[in-house]
N, C-alpha and C positions, 0 to 999 in steps of 0.2 A: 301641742299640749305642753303642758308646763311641768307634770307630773316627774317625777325624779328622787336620786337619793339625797341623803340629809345634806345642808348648806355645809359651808365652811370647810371646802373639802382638800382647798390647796392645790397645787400643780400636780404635787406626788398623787391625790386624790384621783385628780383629773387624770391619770396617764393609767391608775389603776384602773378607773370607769373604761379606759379607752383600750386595756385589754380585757375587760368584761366582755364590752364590745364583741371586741375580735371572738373569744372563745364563744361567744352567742351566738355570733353570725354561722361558728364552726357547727353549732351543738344542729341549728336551723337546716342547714346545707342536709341534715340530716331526714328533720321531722321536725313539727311544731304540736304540740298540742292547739284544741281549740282553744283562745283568746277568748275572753270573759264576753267581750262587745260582739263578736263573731256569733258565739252561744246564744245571748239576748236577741243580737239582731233577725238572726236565722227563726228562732223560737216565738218571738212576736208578731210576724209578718207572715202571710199566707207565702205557701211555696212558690207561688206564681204556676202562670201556666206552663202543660206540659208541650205546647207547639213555639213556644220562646225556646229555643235552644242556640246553644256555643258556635258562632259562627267564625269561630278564630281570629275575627277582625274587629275587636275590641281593645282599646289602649285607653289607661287612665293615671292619674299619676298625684300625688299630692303638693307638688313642689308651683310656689305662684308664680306666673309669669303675665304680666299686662296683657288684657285687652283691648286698650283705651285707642289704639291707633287704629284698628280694624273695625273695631265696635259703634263708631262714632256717637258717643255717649255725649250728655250736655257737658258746658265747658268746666263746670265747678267740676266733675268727677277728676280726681285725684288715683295715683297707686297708690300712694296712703288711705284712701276713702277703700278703695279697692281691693287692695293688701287684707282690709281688716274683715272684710266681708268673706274673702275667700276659702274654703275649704277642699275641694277637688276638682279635680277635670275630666270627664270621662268623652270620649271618642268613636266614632263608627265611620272609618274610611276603607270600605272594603268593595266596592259597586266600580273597579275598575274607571273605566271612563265616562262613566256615565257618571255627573258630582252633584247631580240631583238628589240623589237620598243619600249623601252623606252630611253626617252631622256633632256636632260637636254643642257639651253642653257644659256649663261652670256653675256649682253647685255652693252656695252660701255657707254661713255658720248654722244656717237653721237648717239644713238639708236641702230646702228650697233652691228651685233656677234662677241665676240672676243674671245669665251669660246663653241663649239658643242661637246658635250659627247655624244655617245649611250653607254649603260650600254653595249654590246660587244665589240663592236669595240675601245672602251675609247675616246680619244680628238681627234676630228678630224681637229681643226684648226691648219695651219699651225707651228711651232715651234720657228718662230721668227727670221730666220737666219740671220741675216742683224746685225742688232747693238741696242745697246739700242738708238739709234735717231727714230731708226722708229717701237719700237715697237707695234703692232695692228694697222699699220697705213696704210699700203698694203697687208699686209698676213691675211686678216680679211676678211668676209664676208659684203659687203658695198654699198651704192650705189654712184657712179661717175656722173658730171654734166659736160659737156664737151663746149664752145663755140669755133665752128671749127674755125670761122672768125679771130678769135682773136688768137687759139692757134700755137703757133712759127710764128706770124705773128710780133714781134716785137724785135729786136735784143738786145739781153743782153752780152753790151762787161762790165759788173760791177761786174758779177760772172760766170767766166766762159766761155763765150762769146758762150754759147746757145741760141739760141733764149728762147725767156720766154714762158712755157707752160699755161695752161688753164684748169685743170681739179682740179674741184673742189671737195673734197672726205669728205664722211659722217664721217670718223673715225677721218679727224682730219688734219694735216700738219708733214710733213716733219722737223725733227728741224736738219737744214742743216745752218742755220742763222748763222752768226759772234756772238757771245753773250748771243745766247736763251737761255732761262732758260728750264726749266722741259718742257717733251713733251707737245706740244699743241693738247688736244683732244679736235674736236667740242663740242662748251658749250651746255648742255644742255637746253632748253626753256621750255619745257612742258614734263609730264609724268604723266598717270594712267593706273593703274591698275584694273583689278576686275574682280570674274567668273573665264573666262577660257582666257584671256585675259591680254596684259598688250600694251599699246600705248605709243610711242615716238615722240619728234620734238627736231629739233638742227640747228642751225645757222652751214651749213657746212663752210671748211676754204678750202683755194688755197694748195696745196697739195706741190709743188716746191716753196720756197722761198729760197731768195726772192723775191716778187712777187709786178709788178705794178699795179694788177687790185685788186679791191675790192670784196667781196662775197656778195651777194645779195642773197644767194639761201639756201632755208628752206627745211629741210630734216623731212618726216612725217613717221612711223613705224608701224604697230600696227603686233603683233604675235598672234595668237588666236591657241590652242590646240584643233584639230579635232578630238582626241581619237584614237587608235588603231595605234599609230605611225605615227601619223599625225600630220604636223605644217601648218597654211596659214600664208603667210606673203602677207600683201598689204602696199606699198609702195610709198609716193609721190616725187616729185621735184616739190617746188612749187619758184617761179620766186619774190621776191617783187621788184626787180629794182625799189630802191629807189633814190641810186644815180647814176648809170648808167646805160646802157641800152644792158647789159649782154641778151644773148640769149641762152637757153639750146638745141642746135643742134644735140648732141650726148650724150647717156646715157648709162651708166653699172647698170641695175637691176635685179638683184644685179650684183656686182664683187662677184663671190662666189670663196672661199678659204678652199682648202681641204688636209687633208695629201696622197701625194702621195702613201707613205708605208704603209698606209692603206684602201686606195680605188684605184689601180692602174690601174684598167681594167674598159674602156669606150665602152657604148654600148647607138649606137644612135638604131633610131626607124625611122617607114614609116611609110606614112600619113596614112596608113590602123589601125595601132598603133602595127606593127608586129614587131619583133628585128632585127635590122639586126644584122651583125656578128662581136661580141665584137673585141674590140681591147686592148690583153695582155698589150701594151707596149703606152700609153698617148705619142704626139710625142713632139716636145720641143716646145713651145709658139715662135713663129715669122718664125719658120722653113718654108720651103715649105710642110712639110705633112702634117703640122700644119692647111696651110692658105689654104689646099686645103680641107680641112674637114669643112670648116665651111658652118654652113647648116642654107638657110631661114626657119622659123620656119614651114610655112606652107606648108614644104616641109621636114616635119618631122610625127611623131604620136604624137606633141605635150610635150612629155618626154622624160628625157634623163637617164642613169642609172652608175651610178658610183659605183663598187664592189671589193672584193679583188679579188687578182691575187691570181688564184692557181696553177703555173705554171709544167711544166712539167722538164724532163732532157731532151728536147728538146735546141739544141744550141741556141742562140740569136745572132747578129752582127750589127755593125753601117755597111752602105755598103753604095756606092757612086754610081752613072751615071752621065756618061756623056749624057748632053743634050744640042743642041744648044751650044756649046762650053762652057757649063757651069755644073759642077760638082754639081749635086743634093744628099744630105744625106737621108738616111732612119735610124731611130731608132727608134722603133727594126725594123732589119729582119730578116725575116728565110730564113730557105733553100730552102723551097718554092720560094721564091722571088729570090734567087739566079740562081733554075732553070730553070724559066720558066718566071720570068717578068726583065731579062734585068740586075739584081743589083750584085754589085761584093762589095765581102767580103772585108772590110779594117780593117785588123788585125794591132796587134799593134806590130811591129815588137821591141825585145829588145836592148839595146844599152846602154853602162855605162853612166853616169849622169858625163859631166865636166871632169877633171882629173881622179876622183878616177874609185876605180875599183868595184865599187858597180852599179848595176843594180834599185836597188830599197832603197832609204829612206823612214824615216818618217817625213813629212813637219813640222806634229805638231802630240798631242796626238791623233790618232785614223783618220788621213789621209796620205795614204802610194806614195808614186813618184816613178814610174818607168820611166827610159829614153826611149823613145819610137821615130820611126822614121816617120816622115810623109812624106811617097814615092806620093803624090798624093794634088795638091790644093785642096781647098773645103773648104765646112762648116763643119771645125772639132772641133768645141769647145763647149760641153754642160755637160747636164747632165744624168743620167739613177739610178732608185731606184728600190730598190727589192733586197730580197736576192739574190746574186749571189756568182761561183766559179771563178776564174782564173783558165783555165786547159793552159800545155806546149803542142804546138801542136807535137812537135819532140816528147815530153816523152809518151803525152796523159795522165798526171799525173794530179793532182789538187793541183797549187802552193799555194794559201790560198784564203779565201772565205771573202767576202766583204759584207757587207748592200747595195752598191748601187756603181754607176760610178760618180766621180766628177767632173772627165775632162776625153771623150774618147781622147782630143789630145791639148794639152793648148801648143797655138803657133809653133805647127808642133815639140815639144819638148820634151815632155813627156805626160803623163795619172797620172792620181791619183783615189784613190779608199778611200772608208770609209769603214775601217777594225775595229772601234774600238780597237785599241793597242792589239787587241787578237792574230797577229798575227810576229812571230820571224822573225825580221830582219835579221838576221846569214841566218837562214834556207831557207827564200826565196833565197837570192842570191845564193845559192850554187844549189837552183834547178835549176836555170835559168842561161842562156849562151848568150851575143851578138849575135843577129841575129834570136833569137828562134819566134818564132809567137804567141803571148797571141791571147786565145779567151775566152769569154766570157761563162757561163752555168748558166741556171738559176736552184737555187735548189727548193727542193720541200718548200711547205709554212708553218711557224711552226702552225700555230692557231691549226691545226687538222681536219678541214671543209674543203670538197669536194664541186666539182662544185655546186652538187646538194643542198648543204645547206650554203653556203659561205651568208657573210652579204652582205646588198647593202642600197644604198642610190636613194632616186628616185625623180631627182628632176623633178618637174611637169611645166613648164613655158607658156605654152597652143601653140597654130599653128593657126598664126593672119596674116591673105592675106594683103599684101600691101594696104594700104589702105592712099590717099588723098595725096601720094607721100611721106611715113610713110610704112617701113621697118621693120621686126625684126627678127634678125639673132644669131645663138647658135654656142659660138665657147669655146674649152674647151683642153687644154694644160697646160703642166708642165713646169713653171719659169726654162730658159735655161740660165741665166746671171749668177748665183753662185751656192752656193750649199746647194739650198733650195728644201727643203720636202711640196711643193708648187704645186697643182694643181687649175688651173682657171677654173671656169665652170660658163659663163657669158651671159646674154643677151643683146643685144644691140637693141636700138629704134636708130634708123638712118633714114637718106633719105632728100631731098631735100626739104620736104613738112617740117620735121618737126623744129618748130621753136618756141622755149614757152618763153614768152615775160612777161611782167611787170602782175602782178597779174593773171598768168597761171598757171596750174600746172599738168604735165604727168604722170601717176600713173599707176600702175600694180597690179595683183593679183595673188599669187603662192603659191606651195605649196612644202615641204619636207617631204618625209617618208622613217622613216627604218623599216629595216624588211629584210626578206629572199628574195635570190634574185629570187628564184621561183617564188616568188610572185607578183615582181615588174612591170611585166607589167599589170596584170587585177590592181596593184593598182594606174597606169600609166593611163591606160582608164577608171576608176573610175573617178578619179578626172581632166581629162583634160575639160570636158565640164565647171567646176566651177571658170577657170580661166579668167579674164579679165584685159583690160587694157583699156585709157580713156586720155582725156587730156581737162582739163578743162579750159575752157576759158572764162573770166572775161567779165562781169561780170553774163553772162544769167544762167548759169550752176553750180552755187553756191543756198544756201538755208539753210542761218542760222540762229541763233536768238540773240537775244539782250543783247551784255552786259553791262554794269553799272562801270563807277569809283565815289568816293565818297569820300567825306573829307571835314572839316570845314576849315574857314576862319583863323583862329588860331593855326588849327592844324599842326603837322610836317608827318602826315602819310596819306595815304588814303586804300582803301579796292576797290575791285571788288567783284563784284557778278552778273553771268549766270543765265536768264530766264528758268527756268524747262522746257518749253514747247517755240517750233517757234513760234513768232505771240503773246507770250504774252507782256504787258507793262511790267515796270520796277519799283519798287518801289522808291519813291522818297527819301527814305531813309535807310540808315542803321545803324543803333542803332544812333549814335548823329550825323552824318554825312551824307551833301545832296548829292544829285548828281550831278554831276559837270559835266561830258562828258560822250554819250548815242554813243554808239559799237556796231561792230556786231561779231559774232565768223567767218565768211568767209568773203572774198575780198567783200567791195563793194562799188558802184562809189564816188567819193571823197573822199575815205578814204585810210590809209597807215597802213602795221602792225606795232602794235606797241610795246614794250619791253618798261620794267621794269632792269632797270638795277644797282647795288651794285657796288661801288667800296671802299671800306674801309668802312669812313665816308660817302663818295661825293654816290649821287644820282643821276640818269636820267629817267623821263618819256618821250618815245618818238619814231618815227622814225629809228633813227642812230643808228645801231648795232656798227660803230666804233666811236659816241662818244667820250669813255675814249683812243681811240686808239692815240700815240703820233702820233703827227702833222705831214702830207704829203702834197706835192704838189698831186692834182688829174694827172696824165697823159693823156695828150690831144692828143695821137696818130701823132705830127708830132716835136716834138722836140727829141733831143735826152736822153735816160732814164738817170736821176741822183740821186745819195742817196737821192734826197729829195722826188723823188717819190714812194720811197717805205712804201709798207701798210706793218705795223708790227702790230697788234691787239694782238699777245702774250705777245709783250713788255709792255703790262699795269703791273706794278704794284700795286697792290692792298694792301699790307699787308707790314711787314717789311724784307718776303724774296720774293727774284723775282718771285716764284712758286705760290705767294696767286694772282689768277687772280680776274677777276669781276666777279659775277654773272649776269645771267641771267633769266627772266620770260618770258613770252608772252603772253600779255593782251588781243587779237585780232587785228580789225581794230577799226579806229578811224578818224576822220578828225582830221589833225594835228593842227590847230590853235582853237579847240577847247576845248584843252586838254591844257592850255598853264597854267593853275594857278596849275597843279602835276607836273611840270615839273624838280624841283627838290626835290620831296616828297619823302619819305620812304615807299615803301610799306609792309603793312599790312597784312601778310597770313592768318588772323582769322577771320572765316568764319562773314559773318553780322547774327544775331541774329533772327531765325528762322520766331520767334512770329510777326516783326516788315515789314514780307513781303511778307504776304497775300496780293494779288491783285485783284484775279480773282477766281472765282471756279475750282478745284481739281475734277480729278472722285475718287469715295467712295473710303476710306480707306478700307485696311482690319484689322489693325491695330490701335487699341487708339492711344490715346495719351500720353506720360507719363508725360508729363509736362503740366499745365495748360496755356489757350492760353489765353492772355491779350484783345484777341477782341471778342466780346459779336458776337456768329453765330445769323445768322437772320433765321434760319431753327431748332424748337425744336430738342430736345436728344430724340432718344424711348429706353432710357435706363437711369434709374435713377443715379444720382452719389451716390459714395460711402460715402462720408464725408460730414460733413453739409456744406452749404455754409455759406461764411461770413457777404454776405448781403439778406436781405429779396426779396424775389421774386417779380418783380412788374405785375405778372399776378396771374390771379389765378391757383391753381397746382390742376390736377381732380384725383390726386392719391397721400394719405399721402408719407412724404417723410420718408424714412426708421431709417433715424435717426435724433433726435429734434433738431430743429433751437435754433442758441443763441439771436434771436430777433423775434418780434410776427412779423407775417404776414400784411400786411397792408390792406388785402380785405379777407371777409372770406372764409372759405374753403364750397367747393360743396359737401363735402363727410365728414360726421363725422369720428371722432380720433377712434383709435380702442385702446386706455387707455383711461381713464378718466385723466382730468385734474387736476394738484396740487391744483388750484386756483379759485374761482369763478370768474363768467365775472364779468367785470367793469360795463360794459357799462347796463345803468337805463333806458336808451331809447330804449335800440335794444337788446328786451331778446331774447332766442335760439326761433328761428321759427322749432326746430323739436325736442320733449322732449325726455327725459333721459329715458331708458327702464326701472327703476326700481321704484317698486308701494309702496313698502310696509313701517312699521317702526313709529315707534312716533319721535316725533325733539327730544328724550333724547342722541340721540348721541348713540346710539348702531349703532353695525357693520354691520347691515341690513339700515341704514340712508346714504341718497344719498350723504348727506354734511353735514357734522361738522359746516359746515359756510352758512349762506342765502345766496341767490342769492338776486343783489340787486334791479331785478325787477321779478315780478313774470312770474311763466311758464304757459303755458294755459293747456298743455298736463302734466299729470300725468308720474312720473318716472316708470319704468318696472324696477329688478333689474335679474342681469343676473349671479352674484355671489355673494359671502356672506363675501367678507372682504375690504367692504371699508371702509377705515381710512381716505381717509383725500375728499377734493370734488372731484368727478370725476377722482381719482387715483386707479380707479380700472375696470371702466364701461365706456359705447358708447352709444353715443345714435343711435337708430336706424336707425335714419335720419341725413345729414349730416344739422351743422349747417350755418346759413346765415353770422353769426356775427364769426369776428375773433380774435383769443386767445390775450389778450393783453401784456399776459406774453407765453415763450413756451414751449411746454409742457416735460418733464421731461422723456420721457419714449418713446423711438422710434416707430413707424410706422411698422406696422408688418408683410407689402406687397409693394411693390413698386408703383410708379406713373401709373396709368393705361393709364394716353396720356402725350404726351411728353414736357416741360419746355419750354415757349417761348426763356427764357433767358439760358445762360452757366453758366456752375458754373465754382466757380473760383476757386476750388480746382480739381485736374486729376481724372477721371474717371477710372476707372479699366478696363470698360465693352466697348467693342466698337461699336459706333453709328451704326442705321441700315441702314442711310439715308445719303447721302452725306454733305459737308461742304462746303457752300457757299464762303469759306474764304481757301483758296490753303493751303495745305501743303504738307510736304516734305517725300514722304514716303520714308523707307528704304528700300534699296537693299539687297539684302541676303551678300552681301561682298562688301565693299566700301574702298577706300584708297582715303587721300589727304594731300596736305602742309598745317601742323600748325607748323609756326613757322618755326623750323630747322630739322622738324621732317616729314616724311609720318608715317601718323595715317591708321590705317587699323583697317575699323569697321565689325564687322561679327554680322549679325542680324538674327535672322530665321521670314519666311516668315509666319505664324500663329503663332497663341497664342491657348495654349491647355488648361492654365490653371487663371483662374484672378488672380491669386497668383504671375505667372510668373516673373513679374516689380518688385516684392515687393524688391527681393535682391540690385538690381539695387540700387532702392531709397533709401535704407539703405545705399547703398556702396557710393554712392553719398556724401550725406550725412555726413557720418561719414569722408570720404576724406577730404570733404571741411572742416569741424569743424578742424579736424589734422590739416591742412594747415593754417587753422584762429589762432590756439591755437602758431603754430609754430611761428606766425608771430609779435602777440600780448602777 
């Protein structure tokens, strides 16, 4: 994040910020309050389930570190391409030896995956085959926002003369633009992390430009690690239709994106949650075997199972029927299908290529062209992955063996295959002859895993009956248009009912595990009861809490700050700064979300996610579309190359004319100052305090402090204090000193009402003599003496009884037992020990792991939940300390 304080700030600036810093990190090591995004994020997204719980083997972290060597992504992918796409990493390596369900995911600027690792199987997101325009921007795992009404409903003769489509995608846009600079990934708005856990929000973008409609629609995320190779993902589309009145009709949650060459083999399920019977060969996305598999959810066992293909030397074939005078494809088919259900083999019969006398080239490095005859119309043009062989049917030989099919028949012309250059050109042609018949074999699979232990993927999306004219349906196929390593496996919310409108939002809850594919159905009907979905509708169905902007009249910045708790007020201030406009974290009536938005210098609080976007006509649906209607929001520049876009925040909701004096303010990521936003009572800490709190509790301590205070107590204290005050008391003590005092009393009017225990001695000043010095009104009670070395008055001795009158000076020698009841007042030096009794005055306990934006940075606090020892803080306070002095010394 970019977010920070005003420019221009010079070294001394920077070295200030840098014990800012320090003192923060100190104030944290404490307590944090909730973080504005923490509040939203928490408050918009269902709690998730209650069987997902904290398996302590969760690790995540913000900081980029490459992929690209492990991942083996196409060759354009860049760390720069990569760099700019990334936002987290979140981790589950807890399953000991077993590294089948462990996994590791890398999560975009739009919250979306663009990075699935299982330590077996390696990267299973797609490869990126397309171009560096679209990288992770369809071959991702994402969610899609669809308005039917609107999509190809308006004719675009400006590029293309497609109609203009309507799906608006979490990963980001297309940069298909005249001009674009650097890919546009959906900006970021919100993120935290913590536990087992990490949550997203992103301002999605129009997916085809360019594009006359505007975005309106908020994409929410949260990943939570269920242990034992288990992910939950719940997911929102939330609607703000600020400025238009965008409707989400049609949803992909997710569009899931998988490598074919390593999950190839799809196995649905029956609503009993039984298997039915996999299918080796995924068919091609839009085919008809495709569109004939897709299946309502609630006419499923709620999971679906994506594994590797362990194939056999079983032949494989594309085959064709005629049906209704229309030629239908299968791929794969077997012989099975040949025999007995109607389908006839279409072999690739060979043929030289043009003039020459070669059968087969190579197109480019590592995809090979054979001339190939298409005796028959039809749907010949797609794709097939997996290891295979070419055999010659005349020889029965094996011409050369392939990774997969690129084209079984591109324009009734030829075929092409993915050889990886491993295989001689010389040598093929002289095996093969005009006219011979290719077929296809699939070889055995190299990993070494058998059916019975082959990896699997189990996605869980639950089985939800039609409900209120609200559909959801599982359709799952491998990208048939190039030659991509591309399988879909998507949900769809459809139906006539569904229609999510201005401050709505449709949400799901699901889940991912790997693991053996033995396994995969008990852990299919494990988790299918824990899945839900929901659509929330403005404004009954919302239940959030209070947020705060602040800033003075002079000031160039402001701050936010989230109520810990729903239902509490808000403090009227933080640190020098009032409150200016009163929020809430979810939709609510007369109110708009509202963003925080950077562009260089220039600032916006407000509404309008396009703002900085350069100037459009809005399109009114009946003239015809011109360059001036199009929305370009990539095209901001921000910086001095096209690539430095704006950032963004997201404050909550707000009434928009209430918020009208930050409207061009800088916001402030540092947090408001603990001390200053006490409101209401807190339940009991379990943990002190490290820092002292500037407002006087109105509920005593039953626990004495450890350091003297600085001012004198204005009650009286029924238990010496442990260590001697630097000023007398101003009412006297109920309980006598347990040393004697350096000094005799002053006071000639109000001698001690309860004498000194020691009897004996002549006034010559020996060391059995109570006092060196008179007292200067007389005792009624005789002294007792209780040891034999007093030197100076009462610096050695107690009197038996506590006395009425109070020390005028204090006394030099601490308190040998603690307070036996507890200090009206606080002290204003930190305690060690922690209260028994709660604290009328809120604070901020900490989390056992906490992350938030300071500045340009996520801070991640890690706290433990007890204290073992009063010792504990002391480092702390030192390191503190000693930080801030360096930073002072540096500066001065």
């Amino acid at each position: 994040m970019a977010f920070r304080r005003p420019h221009g700030i010079g070294i001394a600036g920077r070295l200030i910020l840098l014990l800012r810093s320090v003192l923060f990190l100190c104030i944290i090591g404490k307590s944090i309050e909730m973080s504005v995004e923490e509040a939203i994020l928490t408050d918009m997204l269902d709690e998730g389930s209650t069987s997902c719980v904290d398996t302590g083997e969760t690790s995540w972290n913000t900081t980029y570190s490459s992929s690209i060597a492990t991942s083996n992504w196409s060759s354009y992918i860049t760390e720069a391409i990569e760099s700019s796409n990334f936002q987290a990493m979140m981790e589950h390596n807890g399953n000991g030896e077993d590294k089948s369900k462990n996994w590791k995911i890398r999560i975009g600027k739009g919250g979306n995956i663009y990075s699935h690792v299982n330590e077996v199987l390696g990267e299973l997101i797609p490869p990126q085959e397309r171009d560096d325009q679209d990288a992770w921007i369809d071959e991702t795992t994402m969610m899609v926002s669809v308005d039917i009404a609107l999509n190809f409903a308006v004719p675009n003769k400006m590029s293309g003369g497609k109609n203009f489509q309507h799906y608006v995608h979490q990963a980001g846009a297309y940069n298909r633009d005249v001009g674009l600079p650097p890919i546009f990934y959906s900006p970021n708005i919100a993120m935290h992390c913590a536990d087992h856990s990490c949550a997203f929000a992103s301002w999605g973008q129009h997916a085809h430009v360019p594009t006359i409609f505007e975005s309106d629609i908020l994409y929410f995320t949260r990943f939570r690690n269920c242990g034992d190779g288990v992910m939950e993902i719940t997911q929102g589309h939330y609607n703000t239709a600020y400025k238009v009145n965008d409707r989400i009709k049609f949803t992909n949650t997710p569009w899931g994106a998988f490598r074919a060459s390593k999950l190839g083999t799809s196995q649905r399920t029956n609503p009993d949650g039984s298997f039915q019977e996999a299918i080796p060969e995924i068919p091609k996305w839009g085919t008809d075997a495709e569109r004939e598999s897709i299946t309502n959810t609630d006419q499923s066992g709620g999971f679906h199972v994506l594994s590797e293909t362990i194939p056999t030397d079983a032949e494989i074939f594309m085959c064709i029927k005629l049906v209704n005078g229309v030629y239908l494809q299968r791929d794969p088919c077997t012989q099975d299908d040949i025999d007995n259900d109607g389908w006839e083999r279409f072999d690739m019969i060979v043929r030289n290529i043009g003039t020459s006398s070669k059968r087969c080239l190579y197109l480019t490095s590592g995809v090979l062209k054979c001339g190939t005859t298409d005796l028959k119309p039809g749907k010949n043009q797609g794709a097939s992955y997996g290891p295979i062989s070419i055999k010659n049917n005349r020889t029965n030989e094996i011409v050369f063996s392939a990774t997969g099919v690129r084209h079984w028949f591109y324009g009734g012309t030829y075929s092409s295959f993915f050889t990886g250059a491993t295989e001689d050109e010389t040598t093929i042609n002289n095996n093969i002859l005009e006219g011979d018949a290719l077929i296809v074999v699939r070889q055995k699979h190299g990993s070494g895993r058998t059916e019975e232990n082959k990896m699997a993927l189990t996605f869980v999306h639950g089985k939800y009956p039609a409900e209120n004219g609200v559909s959801h349906r599982l359709r799952v196929g491998v990208a048939a248009d190039t030659d991509r390593d591309f399988i879909i496996l998507t949900i769809n919310a459809r139906g006539a009912g569904l229609s999510v409108g201005k401050h709505e939002m449709y949400w799901n809850r699901e889940f991912y595990a790997f693991g053996r594919h033995a396994d995969a159905k008990d852990v299919g009907n494990t988790w299918v009861d824990s899945t839900a979905w929901g659509w929330k509708k403005y404004p009954s169905e919302w239940n959030g809490r209070k947020i705060g902007l602040y800033t003075s009249a002079s000031g160039s910045t402001f701050r936010a700050y989230a109520s810990e708790r729903k239902g509490d007020t808000l403090p009227e201030t933080c640190d020098d700064q009032a409150l200016q406009c009163e929020g809430m974290s979810t939709p609510t009536a007369g109110y708009e979300a509202f963003f925080t938005i950077e562009c260089g210098k220039q600032f916006y609080v407000g509404p309008d996610q396009h703002h900085f976007t350069p100037s459009y006509t809005q399109y009114d649906m009946s003239e015809p579309v011109t360059e001036t209607n199009f929305v370009r929001p990539y095209n901001v520049s921000c910086g001095k190359s096209p690539g430095e876009r704006a950032q963004f925040r997201f404050l909550g909701f707000f009434n928009e004319t209430s918020c009208l004096s930050l409207a061009n303010k800088e916001y402030d990521s540092f947090p408001c100052p603990i001390e200053s936003l006490s409101m209401s009572p807190s339940e009991s800490s379990s943990m002190p305090s490290l820092i002292p709190t500037s407002i006087p509790l109105s509920a005593p301590s039953s626990m004495p402090s450890q350091g003297p205070s600085s001012l004198p107590s204005s009650e009286t204290s029924f238990t010496p204090s442990s260590d001697q005050s630097s000023m007398p008391s101003t009412d006297q003590s109920s309980v006598p000193s347990t040393e004697f005092s350096s000094l005799p009393s002053s006071s000639s009017d109000r001698p001690s009402e309860f004498p000194s225990t020691f009897l004996g001695g002549s006034s010559g000043g020996s060391k059995d003599d109570p006092s060196r010095l008179p007292s200067e009104s007389p005792t009624t009670v005789p002294f007792v003496s209780l040891r034999d070395d007093a030197i100076n008055p009462s610096n050695g001795y107690r009197s038996d009884s506590l006395t009425s009158i109070p020390l005028a000076k204090p006394s030099e020698y601490p308190s040998k037992e603690p307070s036996q009841s507890p200090t009206p007042n606080p002290s204003v030096i930190s305690s060690e020990y922690p209260s028994d009794s709660p604290s009328k005055f809120s604070s901020n306990a900490p989390t056992n792991k906490q992350q938030i934006l300071f500045d340009n940075n996520l801070v991640t606090v890690q706290t433990s939940s007890t204290v073992n020892s009063s010792k504990s803080f002391t480092p702390l306070i030192w390191a503190c300390t000693s930080a801030a002095l360096l930073v002072t010394n540096l500066i001065f």
